[in-house]
C-alpha angles and dihedrals in degrees: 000000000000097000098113101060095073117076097149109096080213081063090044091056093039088052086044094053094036086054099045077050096056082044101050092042097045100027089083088054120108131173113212114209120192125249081010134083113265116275106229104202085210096100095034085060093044091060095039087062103055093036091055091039101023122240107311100045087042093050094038086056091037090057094041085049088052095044095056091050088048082059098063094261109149094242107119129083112322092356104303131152142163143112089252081075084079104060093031131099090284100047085105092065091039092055083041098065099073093050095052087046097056087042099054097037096053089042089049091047084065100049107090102210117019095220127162097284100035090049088046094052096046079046089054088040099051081046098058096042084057093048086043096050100032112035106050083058085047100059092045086057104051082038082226123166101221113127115242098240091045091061092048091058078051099056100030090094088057095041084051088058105053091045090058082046103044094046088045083058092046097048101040089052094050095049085052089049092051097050087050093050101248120140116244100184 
């Protein structure tokens, strides 16, 4: 969306850090809705970065955010951290941000304009590369035997959550961008 106004390599590191920052402050966060699983904001975050940046500011933020929650830094869901994330039942999910991220910011840097639909499908997209990659990890970990599809179902309200949200987010910030006479395309 706003990718192609940095050109500094200084801008690239301080939209790296600002986003690793976004990540680290609202990654903890979880909204508990009732009769449905917990939403973690840690993936939505993740997209919206490199939505907003475009793939290599969104994956740079998106390993610095990792790495400070390797470190013990209470920045992942609820505020966990620790390296032991990385070798748990959602280490799937945690190795799968990157590559959402770099999924959804190069497929972003070719839309011309980030609208509603356009925001809503890279959303739904981010979302389903992390399912793909991390549940199917999840499940062999917890040697469940929920079928992968089955947990999809499961998790497809939440998923539909953070994609409204998440395109609120898109559109409400290009709108801002526009009155203020920033490009968005």
């Amino acid at each position: 969306m706003f990718q192609h106004q940095v050109h500094v390599p200084a801008k690239w590191l301080v939209l790296s850090l600002a986003g690793a920052v976004a990540m680290c402050l609202l990654g903890p966060l979880v909204l508990r809705v009732e009769g449905q699983l917990p939403i973690t904001l840690q993936s939505l975050v993740v997209m919206l970065w490199s939505i907003f940046w475009g793939w290599r500011i969104g994956v740079a933020s998106t390993v610095l955010y990792l790495s400070a929650g390797a470190m013990g830094l209470p920045v992942f869901a609820d505020g966990a951290g620790g390296l032991h994330h990385f070798f748990g039942a959602t280490a799937g999910f945690l190795f799968a941000f990157p590559i959402a991220a770099l999924v959804v910011g190069v497929l972003a840097e070719h839309v011309r304009r980030v609208q509603f639909l356009a925001s809503a499908g890279l959303l739904f997209l981010g979302q389903l590369v992390l399912l793909g990659l991390g549940l199917p990890y999840q499940i062999a970990a917890k040697q469940s035997n929920t079928a992968f599809l089955d947990a999809v179902v499961g998790l497809l309200p939440n998923v539909m959550m953070k994609v409204a949200l998440g395109t609120m987010v898109v559109v409400v910030v290009g709108r801002l961008a526009a009155r203020q006479g920033t490009p968005t395309s």
